[in-house]
C-alpha positions as CSV (number, residue, x, y, z in Angstrom):
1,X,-23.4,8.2,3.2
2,X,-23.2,5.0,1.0
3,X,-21.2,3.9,-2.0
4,X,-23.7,4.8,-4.0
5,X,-24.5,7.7,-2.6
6,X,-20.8,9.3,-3.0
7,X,-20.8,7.9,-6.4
8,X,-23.7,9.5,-7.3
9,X,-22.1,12.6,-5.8
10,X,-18.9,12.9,-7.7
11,X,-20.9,12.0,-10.9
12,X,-22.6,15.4,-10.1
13,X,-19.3,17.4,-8.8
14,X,-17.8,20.3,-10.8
15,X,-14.2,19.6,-12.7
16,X,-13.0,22.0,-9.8
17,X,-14.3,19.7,-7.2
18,X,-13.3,16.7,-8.5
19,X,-10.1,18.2,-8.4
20,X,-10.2,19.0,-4.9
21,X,-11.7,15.3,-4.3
22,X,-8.5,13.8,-6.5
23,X,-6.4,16.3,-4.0
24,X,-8.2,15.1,-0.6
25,X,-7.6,11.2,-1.5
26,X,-3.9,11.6,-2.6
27,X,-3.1,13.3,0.9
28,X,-5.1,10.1,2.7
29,X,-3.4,7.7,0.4
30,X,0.5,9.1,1.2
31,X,-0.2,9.4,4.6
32,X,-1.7,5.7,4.6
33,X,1.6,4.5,2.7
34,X,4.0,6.7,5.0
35,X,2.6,4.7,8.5
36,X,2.5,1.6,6.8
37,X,6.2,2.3,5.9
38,X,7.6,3.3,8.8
39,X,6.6,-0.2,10.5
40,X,9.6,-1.8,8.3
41,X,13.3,-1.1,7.9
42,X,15.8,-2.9,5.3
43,X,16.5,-6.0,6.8
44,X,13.4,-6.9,8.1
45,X,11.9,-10.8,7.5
46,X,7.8,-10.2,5.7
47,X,5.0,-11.6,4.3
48,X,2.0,-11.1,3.0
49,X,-1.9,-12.5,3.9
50,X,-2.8,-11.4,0.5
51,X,-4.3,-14.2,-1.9
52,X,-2.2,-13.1,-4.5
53,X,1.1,-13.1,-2.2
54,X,2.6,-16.4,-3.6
55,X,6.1,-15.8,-2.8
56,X,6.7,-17.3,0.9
57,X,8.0,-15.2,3.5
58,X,11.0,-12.4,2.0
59,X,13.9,-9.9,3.4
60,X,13.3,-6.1,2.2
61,X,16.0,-5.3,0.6
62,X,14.6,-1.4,-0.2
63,X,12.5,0.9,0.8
64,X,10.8,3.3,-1.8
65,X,8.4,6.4,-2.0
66,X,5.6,3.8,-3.0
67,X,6.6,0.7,-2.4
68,X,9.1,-2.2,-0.6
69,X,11.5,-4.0,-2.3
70,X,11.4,-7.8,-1.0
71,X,14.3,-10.6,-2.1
72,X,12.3,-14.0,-1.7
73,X,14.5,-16.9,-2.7
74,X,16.1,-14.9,-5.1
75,X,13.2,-13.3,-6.5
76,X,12.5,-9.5,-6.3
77,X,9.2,-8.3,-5.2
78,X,7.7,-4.9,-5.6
79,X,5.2,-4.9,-2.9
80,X,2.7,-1.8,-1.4
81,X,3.7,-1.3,2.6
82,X,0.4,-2.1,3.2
83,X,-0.2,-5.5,1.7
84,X,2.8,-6.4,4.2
85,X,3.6,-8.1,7.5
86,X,6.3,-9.2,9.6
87,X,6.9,-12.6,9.6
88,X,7.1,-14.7,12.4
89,X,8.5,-18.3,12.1
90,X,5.9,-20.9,13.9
């Protein structure tokens, strides 16, 4: 199935479907966030390879239901699990 194929799809769907559609993509997204989380513990030196990631490399400083916490030079970062890495000095 293609994008547009799914679009075209939910554009058709039932309020009842879209509902379980809204349900079904929550469930992938947590679990997503939860395994991207579990890589990183407080403490932990990351970055990011995200063009919008400006800060240099950063310590987490706290873990959160959605997102990590990151101290860069003094500087707090709210940042998705998944847009981070673990940095590795060259």
């Amino acid at each position: 199935m293609t994008l547009y194929e799914a679009k075209e799809f939910v554009t058709s769907c039932s309020k009842q479907e879209l509902n379980e559609l809204i349900s079904v993509i929550s469930r992938i997204k947590k679990r997503e966030r939860a395994e991207a989380k579990a890589q990183f513990d407080v403490g932990d030196m990351v970055t990011s390879d995200d063009p919008r990631w400006y800060y240099g490399p950063g310590k987490i400083v706290k873990i959160n239901r959605k997102n990590i916490v990151v101290n860069c030079s003094g500087t707090m970062v709210n940042a998705a699990a998944p847009l981070l890495k673990h940095y590795v000095k060259s």
